[in-house]
N, CA, C and O atoms as a Maestro MAE file, in Angstrom:
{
 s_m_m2io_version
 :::
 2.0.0
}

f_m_ct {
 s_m_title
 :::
 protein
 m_atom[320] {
  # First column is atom index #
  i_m_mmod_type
  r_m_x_coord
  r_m_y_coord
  r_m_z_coord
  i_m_residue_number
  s_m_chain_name
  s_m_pdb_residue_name
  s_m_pdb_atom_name
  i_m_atomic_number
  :::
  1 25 0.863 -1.171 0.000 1 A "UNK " " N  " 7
  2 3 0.000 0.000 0.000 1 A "UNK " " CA " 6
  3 2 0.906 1.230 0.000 1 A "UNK " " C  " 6
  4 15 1.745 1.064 0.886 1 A "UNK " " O  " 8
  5 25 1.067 2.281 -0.565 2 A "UNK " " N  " 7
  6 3 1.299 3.503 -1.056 2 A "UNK " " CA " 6
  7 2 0.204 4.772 -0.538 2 A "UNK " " C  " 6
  8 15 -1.025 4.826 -0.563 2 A "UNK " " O  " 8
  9 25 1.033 5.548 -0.161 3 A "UNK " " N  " 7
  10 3 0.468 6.752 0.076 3 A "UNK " " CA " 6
  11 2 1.036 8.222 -0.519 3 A "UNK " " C  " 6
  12 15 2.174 8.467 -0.918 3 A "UNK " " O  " 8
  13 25 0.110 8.937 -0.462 4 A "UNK " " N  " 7
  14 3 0.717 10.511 -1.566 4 A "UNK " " CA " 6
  15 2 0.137 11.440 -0.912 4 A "UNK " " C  " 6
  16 15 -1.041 11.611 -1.227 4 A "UNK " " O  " 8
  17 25 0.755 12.436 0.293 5 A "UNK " " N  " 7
  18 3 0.671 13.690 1.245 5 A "UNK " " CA " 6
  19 2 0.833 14.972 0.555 5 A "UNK " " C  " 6
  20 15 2.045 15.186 0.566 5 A "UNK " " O  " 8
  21 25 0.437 15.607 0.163 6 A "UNK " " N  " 7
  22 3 0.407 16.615 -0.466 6 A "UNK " " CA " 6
  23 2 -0.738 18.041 -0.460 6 A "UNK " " C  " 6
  24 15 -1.816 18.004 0.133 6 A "UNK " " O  " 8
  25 25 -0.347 18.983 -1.070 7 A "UNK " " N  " 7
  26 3 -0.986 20.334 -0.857 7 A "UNK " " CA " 6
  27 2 -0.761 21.183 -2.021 7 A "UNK " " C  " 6
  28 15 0.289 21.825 -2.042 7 A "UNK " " O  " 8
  29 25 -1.581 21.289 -2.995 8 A "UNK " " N  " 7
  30 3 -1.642 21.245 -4.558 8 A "UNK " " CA " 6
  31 2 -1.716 23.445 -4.481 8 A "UNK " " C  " 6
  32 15 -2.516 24.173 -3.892 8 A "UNK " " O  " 8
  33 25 -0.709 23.734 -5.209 9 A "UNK " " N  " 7
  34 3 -0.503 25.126 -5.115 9 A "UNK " " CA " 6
  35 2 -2.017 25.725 -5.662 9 A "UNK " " C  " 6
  36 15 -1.895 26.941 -5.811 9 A "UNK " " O  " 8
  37 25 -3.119 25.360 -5.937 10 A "UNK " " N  " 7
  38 3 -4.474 25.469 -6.359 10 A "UNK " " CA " 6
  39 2 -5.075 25.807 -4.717 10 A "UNK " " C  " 6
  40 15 -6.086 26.491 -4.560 10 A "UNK " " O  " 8
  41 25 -4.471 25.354 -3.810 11 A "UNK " " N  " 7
  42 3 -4.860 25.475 -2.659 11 A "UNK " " CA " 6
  43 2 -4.371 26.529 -1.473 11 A "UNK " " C  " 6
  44 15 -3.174 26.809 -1.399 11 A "UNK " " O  " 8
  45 25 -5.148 26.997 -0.722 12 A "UNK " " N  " 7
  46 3 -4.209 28.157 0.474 12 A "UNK " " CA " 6
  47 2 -3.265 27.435 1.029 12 A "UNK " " C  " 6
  48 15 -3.583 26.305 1.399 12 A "UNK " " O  " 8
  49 25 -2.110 27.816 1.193 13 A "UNK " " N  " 7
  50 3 -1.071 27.454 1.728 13 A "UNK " " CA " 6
  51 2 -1.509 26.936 2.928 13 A "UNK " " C  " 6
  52 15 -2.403 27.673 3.346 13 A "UNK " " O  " 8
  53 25 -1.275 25.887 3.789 14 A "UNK " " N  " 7
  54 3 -1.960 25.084 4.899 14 A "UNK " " CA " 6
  55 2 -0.498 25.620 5.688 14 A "UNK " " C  " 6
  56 15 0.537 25.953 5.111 14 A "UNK " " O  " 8
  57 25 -0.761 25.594 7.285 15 A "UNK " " N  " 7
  58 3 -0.138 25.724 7.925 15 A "UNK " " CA " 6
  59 2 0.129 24.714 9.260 15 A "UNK " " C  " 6
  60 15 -0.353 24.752 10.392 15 A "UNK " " O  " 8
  61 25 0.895 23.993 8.770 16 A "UNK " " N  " 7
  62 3 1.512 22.396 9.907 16 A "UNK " " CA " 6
  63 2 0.127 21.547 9.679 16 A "UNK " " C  " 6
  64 15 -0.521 21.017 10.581 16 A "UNK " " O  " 8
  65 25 -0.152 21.534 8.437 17 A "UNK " " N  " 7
  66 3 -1.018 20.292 7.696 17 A "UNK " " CA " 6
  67 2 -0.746 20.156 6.603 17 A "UNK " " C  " 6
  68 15 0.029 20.931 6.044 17 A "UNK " " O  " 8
  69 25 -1.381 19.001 5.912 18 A "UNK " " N  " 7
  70 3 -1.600 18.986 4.212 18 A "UNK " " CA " 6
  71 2 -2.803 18.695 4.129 18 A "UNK " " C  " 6
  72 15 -3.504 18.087 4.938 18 A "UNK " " O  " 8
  73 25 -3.146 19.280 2.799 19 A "UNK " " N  " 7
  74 3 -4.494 19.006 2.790 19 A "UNK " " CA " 6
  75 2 -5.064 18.079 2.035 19 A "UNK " " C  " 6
  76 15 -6.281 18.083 1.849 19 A "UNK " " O  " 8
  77 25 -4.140 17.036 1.428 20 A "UNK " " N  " 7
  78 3 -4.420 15.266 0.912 20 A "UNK " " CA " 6
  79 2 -3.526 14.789 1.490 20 A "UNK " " C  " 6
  80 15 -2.367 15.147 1.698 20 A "UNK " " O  " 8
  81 25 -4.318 13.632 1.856 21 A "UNK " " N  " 7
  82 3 -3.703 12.107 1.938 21 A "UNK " " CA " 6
  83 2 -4.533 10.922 1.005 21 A "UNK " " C  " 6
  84 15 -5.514 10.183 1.074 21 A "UNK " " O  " 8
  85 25 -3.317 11.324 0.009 22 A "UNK " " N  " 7
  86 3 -4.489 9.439 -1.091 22 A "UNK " " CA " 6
  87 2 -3.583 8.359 -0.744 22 A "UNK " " C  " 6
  88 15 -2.357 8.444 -0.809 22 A "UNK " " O  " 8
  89 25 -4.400 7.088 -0.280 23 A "UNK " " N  " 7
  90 3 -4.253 6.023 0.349 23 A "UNK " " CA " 6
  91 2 -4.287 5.164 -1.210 23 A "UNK " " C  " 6
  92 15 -5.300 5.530 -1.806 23 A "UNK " " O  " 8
  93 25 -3.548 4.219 -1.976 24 A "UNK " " N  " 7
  94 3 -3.590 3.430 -3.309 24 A "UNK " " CA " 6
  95 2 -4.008 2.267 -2.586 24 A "UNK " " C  " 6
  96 15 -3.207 1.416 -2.199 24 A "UNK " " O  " 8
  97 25 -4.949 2.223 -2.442 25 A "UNK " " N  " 7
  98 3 -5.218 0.351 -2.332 25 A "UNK " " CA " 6
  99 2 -6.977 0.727 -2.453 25 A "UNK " " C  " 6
  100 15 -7.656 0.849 -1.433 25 A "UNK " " O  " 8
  101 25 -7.415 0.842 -3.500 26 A "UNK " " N  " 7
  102 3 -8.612 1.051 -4.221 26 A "UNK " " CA " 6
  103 2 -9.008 2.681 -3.628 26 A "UNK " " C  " 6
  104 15 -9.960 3.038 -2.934 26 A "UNK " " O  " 8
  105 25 -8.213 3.236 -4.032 27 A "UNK " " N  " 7
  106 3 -7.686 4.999 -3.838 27 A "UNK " " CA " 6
  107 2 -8.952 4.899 -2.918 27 A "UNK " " C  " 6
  108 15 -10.043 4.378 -3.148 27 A "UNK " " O  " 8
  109 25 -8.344 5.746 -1.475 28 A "UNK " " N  " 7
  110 3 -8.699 6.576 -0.687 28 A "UNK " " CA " 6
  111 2 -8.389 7.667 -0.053 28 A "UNK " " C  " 6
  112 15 -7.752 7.702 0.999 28 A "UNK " " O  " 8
  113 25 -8.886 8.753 -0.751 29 A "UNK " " N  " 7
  114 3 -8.571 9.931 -0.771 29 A "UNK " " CA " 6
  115 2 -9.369 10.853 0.659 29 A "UNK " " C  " 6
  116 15 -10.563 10.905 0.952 29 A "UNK " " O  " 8
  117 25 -8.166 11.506 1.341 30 A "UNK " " N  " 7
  118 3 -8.604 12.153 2.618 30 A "UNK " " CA " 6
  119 2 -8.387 13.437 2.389 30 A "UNK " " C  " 6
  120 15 -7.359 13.772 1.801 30 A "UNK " " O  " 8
  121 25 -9.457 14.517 2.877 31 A "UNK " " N  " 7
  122 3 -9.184 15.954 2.388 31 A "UNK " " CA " 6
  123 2 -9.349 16.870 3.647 31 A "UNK " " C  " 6
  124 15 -10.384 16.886 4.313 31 A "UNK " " O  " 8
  125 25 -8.338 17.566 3.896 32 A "UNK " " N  " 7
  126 3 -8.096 18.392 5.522 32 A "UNK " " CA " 6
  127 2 -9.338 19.786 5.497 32 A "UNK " " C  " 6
  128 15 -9.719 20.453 4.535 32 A "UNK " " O  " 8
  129 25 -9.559 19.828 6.305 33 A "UNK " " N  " 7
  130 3 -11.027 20.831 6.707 33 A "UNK " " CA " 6
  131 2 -10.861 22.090 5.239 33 A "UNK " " C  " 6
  132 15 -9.663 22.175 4.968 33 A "UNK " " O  " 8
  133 25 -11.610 22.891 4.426 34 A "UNK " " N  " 7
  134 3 -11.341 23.111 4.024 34 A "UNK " " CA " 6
  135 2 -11.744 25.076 4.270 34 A "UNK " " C  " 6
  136 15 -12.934 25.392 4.276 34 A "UNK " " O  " 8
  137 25 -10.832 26.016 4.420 35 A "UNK " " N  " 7
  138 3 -11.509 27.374 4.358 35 A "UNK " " CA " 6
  139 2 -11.724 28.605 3.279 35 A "UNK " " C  " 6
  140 15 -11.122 28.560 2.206 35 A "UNK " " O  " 8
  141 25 -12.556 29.648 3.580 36 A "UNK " " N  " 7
  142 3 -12.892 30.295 2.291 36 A "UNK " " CA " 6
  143 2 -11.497 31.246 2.274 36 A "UNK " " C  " 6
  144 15 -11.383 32.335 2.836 36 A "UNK " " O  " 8
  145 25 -10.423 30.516 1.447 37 A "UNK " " N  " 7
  146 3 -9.105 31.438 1.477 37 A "UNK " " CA " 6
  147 2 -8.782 30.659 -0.167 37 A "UNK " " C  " 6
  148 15 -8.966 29.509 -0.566 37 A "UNK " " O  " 8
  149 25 -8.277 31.788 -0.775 38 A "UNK " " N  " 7
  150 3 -7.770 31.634 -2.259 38 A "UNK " " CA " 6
  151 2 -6.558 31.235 -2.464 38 A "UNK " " C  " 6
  152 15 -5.846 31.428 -1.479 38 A "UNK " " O  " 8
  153 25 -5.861 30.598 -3.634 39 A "UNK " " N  " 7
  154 3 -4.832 30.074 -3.576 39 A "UNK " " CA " 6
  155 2 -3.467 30.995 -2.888 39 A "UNK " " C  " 6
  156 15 -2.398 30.491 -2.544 39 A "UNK " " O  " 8
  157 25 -3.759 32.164 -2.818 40 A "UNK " " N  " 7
  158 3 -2.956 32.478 -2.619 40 A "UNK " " CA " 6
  159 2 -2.586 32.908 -0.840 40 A "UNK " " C  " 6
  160 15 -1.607 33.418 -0.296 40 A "UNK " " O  " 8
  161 25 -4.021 32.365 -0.301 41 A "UNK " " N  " 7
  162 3 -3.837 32.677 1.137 41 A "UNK " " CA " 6
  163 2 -4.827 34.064 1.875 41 A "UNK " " C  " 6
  164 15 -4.706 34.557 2.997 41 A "UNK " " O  " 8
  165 25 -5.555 34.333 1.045 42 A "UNK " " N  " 7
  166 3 -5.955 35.535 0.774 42 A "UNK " " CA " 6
  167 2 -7.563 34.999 1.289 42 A "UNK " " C  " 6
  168 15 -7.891 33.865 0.942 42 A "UNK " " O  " 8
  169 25 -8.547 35.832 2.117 43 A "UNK " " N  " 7
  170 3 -9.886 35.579 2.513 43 A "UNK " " CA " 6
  171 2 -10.727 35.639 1.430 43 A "UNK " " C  " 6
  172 15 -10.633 36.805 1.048 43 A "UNK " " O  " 8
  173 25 -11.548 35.016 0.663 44 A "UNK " " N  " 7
  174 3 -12.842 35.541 -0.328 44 A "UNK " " CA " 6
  175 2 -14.139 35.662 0.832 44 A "UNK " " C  " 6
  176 15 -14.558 34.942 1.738 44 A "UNK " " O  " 8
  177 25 -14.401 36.608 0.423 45 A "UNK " " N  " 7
  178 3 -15.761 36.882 0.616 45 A "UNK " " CA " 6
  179 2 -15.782 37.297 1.977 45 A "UNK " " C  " 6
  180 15 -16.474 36.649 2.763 45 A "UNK " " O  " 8
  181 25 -14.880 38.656 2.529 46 A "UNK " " N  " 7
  182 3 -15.164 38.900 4.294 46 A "UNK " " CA " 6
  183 2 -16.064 38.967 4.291 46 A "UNK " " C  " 6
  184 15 -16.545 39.114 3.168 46 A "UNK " " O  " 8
  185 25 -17.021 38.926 5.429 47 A "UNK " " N  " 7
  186 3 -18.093 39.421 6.004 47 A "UNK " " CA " 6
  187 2 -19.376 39.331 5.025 47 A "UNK " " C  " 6
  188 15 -20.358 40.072 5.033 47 A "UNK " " O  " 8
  189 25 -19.031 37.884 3.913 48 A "UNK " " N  " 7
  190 3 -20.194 37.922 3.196 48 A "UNK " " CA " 6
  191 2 -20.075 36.402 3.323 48 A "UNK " " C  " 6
  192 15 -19.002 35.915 2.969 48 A "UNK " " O  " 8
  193 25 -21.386 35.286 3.951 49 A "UNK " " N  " 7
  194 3 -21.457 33.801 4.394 49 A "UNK " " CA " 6
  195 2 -21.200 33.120 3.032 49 A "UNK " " C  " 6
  196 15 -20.248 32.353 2.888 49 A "UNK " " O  " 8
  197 25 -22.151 33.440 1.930 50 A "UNK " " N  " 7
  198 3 -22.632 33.136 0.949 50 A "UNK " " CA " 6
  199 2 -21.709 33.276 -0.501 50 A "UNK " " C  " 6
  200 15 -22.002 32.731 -1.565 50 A "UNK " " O  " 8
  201 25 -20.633 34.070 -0.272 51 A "UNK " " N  " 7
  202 3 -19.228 33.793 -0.939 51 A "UNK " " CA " 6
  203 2 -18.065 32.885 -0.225 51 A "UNK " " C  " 6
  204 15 -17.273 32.224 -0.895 51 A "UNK " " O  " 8
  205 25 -18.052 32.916 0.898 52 A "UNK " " N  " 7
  206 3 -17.313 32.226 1.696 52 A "UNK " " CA " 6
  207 2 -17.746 30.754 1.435 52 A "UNK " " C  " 6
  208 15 -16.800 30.128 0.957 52 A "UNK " " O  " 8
  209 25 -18.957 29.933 1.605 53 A "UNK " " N  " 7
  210 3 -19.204 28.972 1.296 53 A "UNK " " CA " 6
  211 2 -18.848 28.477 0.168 53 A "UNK " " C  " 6
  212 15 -18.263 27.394 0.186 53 A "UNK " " O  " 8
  213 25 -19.055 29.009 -0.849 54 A "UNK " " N  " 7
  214 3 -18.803 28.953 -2.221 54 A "UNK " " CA " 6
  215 2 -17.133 29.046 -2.758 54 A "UNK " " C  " 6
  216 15 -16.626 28.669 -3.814 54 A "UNK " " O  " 8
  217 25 -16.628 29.606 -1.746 55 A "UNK " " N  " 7
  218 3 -14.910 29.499 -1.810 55 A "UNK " " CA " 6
  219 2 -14.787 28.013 -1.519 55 A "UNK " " C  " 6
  220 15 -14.660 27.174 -2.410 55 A "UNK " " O  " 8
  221 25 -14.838 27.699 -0.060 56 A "UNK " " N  " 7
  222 3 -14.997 26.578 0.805 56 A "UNK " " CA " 6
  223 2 -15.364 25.385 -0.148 56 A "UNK " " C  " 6
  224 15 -14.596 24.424 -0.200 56 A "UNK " " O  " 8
  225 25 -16.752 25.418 -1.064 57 A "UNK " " N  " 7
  226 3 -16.727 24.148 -2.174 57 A "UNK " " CA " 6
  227 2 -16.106 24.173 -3.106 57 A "UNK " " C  " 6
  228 15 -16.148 23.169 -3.817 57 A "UNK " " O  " 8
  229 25 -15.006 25.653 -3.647 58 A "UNK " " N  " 7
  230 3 -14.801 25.161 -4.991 58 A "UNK " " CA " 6
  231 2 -12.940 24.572 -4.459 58 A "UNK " " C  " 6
  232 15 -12.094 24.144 -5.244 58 A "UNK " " O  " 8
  233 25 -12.770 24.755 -2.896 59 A "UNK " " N  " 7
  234 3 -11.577 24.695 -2.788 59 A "UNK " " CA " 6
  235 2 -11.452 22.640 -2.199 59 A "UNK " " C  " 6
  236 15 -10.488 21.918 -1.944 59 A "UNK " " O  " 8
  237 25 -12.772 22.434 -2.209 60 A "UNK " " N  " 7
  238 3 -12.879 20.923 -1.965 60 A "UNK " " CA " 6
  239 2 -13.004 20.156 -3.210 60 A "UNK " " C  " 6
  240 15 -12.699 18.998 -3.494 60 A "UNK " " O  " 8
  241 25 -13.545 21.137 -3.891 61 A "UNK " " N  " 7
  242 3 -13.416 20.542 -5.881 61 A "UNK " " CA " 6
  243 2 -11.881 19.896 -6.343 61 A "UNK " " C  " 6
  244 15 -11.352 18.904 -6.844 61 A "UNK " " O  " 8
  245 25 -11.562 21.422 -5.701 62 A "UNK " " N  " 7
  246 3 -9.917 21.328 -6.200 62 A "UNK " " CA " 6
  247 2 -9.428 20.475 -6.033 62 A "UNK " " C  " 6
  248 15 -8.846 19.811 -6.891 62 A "UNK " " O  " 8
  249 25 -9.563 20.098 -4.236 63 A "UNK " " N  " 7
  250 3 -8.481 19.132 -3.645 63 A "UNK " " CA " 6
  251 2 -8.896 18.023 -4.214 63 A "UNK " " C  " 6
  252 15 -7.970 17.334 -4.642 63 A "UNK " " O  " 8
  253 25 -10.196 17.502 -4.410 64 A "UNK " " N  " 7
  254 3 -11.028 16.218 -5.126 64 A "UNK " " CA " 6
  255 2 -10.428 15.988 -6.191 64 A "UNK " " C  " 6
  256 15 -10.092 14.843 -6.495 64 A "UNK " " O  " 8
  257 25 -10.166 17.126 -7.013 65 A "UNK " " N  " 7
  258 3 -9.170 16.523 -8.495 65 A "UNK " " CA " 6
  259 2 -8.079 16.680 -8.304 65 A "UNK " " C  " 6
  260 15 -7.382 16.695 -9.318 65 A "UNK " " O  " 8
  261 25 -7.566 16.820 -7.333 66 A "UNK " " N  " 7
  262 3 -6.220 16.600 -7.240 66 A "UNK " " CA " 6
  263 2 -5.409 15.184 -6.683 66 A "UNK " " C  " 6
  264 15 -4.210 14.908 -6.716 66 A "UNK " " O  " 8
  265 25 -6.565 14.426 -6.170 67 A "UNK " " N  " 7
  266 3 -6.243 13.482 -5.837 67 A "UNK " " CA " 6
  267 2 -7.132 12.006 -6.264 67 A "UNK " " C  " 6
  268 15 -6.798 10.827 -6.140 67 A "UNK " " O  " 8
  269 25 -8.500 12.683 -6.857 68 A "UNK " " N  " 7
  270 3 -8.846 11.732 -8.420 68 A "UNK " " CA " 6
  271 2 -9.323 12.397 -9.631 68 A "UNK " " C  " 6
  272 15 -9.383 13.624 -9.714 68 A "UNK " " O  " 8
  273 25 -9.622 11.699 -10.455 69 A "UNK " " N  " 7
  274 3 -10.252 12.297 -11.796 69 A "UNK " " CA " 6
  275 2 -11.406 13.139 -11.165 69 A "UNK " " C  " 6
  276 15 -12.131 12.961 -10.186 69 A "UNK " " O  " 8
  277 25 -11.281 14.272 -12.245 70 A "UNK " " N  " 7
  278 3 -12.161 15.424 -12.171 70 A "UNK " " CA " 6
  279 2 -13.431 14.882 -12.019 70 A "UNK " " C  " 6
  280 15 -13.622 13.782 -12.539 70 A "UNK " " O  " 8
  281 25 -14.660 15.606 -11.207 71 A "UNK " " N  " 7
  282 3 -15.528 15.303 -10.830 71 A "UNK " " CA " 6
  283 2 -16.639 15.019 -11.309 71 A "UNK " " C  " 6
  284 15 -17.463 14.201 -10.900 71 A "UNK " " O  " 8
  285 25 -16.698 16.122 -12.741 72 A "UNK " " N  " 7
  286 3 -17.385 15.857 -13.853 72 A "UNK " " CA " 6
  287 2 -17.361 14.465 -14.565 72 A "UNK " " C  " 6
  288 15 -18.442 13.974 -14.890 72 A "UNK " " O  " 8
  289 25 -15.943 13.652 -14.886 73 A "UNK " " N  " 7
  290 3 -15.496 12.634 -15.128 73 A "UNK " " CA " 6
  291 2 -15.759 11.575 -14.711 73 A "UNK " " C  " 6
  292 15 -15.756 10.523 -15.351 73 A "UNK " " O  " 8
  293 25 -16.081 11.767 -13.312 74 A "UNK " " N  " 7
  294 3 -16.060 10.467 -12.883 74 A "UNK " " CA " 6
  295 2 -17.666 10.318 -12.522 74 A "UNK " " C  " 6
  296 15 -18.623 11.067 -12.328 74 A "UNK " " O  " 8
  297 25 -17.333 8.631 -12.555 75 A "UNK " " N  " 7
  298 3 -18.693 8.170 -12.432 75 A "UNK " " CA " 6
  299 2 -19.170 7.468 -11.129 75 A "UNK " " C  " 6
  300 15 -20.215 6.854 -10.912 75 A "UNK " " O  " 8
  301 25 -18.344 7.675 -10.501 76 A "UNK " " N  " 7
  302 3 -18.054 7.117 -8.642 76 A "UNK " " CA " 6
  303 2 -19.060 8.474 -8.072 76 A "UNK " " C  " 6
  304 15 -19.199 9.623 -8.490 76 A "UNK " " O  " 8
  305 25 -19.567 7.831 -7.099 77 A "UNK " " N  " 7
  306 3 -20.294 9.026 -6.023 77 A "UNK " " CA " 6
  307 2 -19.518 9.492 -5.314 77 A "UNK " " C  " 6
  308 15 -18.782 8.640 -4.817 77 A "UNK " " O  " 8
  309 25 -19.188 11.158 -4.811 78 A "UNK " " N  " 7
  310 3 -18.226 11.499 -3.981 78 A "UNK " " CA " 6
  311 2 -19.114 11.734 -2.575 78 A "UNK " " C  " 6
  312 15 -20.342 11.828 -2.573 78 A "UNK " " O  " 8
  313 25 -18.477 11.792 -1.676 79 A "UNK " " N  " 7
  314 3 -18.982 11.996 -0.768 79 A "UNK " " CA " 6
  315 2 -18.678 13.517 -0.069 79 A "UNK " " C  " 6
  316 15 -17.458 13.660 -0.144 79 A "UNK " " O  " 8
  317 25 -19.230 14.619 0.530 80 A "UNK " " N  " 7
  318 3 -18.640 16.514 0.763 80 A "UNK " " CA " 6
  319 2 -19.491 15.995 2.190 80 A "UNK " " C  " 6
  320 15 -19.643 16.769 3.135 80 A "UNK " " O  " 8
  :::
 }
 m_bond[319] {
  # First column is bond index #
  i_m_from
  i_m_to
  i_m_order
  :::
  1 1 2 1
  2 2 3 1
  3 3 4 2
  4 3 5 1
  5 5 6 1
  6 6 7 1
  7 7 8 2
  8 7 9 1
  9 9 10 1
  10 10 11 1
  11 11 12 2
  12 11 13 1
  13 13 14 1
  14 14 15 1
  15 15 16 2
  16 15 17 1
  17 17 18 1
  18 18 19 1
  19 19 20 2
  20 19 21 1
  21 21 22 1
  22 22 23 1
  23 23 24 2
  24 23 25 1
  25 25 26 1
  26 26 27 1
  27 27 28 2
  28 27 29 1
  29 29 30 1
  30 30 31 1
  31 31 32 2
  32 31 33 1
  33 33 34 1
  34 34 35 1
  35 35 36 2
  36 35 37 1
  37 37 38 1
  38 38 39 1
  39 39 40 2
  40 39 41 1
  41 41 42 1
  42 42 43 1
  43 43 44 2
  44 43 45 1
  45 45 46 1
  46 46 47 1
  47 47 48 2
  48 47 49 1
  49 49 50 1
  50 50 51 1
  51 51 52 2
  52 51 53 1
  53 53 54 1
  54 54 55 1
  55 55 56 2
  56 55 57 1
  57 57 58 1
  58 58 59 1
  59 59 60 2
  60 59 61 1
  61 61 62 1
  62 62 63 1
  63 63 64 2
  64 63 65 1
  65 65 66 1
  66 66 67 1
  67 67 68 2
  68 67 69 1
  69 69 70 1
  70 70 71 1
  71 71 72 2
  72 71 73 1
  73 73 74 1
  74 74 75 1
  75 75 76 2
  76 75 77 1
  77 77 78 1
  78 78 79 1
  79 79 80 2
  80 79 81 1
  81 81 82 1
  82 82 83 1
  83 83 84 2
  84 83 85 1
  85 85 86 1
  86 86 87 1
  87 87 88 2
  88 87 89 1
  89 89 90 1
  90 90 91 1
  91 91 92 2
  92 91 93 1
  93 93 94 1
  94 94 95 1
  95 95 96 2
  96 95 97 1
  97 97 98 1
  98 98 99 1
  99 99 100 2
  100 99 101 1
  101 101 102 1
  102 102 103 1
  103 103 104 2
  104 103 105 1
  105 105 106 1
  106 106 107 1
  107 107 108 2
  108 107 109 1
  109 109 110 1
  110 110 111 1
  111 111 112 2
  112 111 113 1
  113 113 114 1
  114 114 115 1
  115 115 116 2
  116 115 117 1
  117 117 118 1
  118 118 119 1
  119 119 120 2
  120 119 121 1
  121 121 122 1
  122 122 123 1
  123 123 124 2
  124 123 125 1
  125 125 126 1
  126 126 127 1
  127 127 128 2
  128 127 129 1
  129 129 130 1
  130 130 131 1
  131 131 132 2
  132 131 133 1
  133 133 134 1
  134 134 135 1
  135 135 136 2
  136 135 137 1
  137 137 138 1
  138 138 139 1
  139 139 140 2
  140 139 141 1
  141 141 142 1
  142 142 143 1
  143 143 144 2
  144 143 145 1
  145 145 146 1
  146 146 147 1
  147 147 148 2
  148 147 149 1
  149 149 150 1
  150 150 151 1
  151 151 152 2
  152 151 153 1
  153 153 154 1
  154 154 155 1
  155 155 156 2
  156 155 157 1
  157 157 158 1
  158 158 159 1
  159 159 160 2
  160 159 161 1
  161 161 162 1
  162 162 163 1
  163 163 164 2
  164 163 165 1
  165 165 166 1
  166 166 167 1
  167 167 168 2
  168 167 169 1
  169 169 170 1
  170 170 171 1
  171 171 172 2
  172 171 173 1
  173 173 174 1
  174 174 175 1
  175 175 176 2
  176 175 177 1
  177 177 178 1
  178 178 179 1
  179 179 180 2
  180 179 181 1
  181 181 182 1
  182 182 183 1
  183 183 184 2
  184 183 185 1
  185 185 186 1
  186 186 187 1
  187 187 188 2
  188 187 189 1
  189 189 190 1
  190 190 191 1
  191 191 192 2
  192 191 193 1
  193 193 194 1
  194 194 195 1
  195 195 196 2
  196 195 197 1
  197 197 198 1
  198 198 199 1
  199 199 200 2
  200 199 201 1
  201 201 202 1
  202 202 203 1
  203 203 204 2
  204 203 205 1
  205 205 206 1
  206 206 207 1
  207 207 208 2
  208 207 209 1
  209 209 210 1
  210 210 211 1
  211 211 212 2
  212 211 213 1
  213 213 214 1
  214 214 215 1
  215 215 216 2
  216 215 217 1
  217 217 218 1
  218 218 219 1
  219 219 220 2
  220 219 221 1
  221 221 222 1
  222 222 223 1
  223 223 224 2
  224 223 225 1
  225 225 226 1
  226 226 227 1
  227 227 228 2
  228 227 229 1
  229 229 230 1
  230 230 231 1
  231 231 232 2
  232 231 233 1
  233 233 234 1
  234 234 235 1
  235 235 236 2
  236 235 237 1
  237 237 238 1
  238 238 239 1
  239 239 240 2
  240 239 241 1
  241 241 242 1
  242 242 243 1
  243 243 244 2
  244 243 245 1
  245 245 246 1
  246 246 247 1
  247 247 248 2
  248 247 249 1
  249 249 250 1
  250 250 251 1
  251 251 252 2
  252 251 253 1
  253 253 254 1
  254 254 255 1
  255 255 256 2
  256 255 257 1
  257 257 258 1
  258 258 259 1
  259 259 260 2
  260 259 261 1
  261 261 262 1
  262 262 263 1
  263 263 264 2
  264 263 265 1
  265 265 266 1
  266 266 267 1
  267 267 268 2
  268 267 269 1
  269 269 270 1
  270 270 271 1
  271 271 272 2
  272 271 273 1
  273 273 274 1
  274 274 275 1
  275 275 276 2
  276 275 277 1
  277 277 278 1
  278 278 279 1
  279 279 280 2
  280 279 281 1
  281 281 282 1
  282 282 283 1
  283 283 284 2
  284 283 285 1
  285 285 286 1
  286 286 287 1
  287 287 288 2
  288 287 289 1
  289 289 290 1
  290 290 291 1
  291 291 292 2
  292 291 293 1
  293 293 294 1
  294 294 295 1
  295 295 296 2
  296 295 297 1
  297 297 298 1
  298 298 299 1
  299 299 300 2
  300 299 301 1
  301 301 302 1
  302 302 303 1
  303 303 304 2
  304 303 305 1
  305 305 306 1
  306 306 307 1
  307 307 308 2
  308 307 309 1
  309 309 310 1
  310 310 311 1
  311 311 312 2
  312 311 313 1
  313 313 314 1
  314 314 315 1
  315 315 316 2
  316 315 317 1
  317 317 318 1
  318 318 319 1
  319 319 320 2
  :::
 }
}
């Protein structure tokens, strides 16, 4: 069994985490809490819930294809 720890520059810089762990033994992919901050570390949406959320899913998208086929692609149910 094989494992791949990583933090895909698509993502806010994590601080004393990563934010995948894919497990290869019929891929299991683990994704660290995720917040409304842009790749570059930067807040979207202060003081607005309803952009912030919407950061928050597209930054769980990310990590999702970063550690399987794009989401559109695949034909597996993900689980958020």
């Amino acid at each position: 069994m094989s494992k791949e720890i990583f933090s895909p520059a698509t993502l806010p810089p994590p601080t004393g985490y990563s934010h995948i762990a894919k497990v290869n033994r019929g891929t299991l992919v683990y994704i660290a809490g995720q917040v409304s901050s842009d790749a570059s570390g930067k807040l979207v949406g202060e003081g607005n819930f309803e952009a912030q959320v919407e950061q928050v899913f597209k930054n769980v998208k990310l990590a999702l294809e970063c550690g399987v086929q794009p989401l559109a692609a695949s034909s597996a149910p993900h689980t958020l």
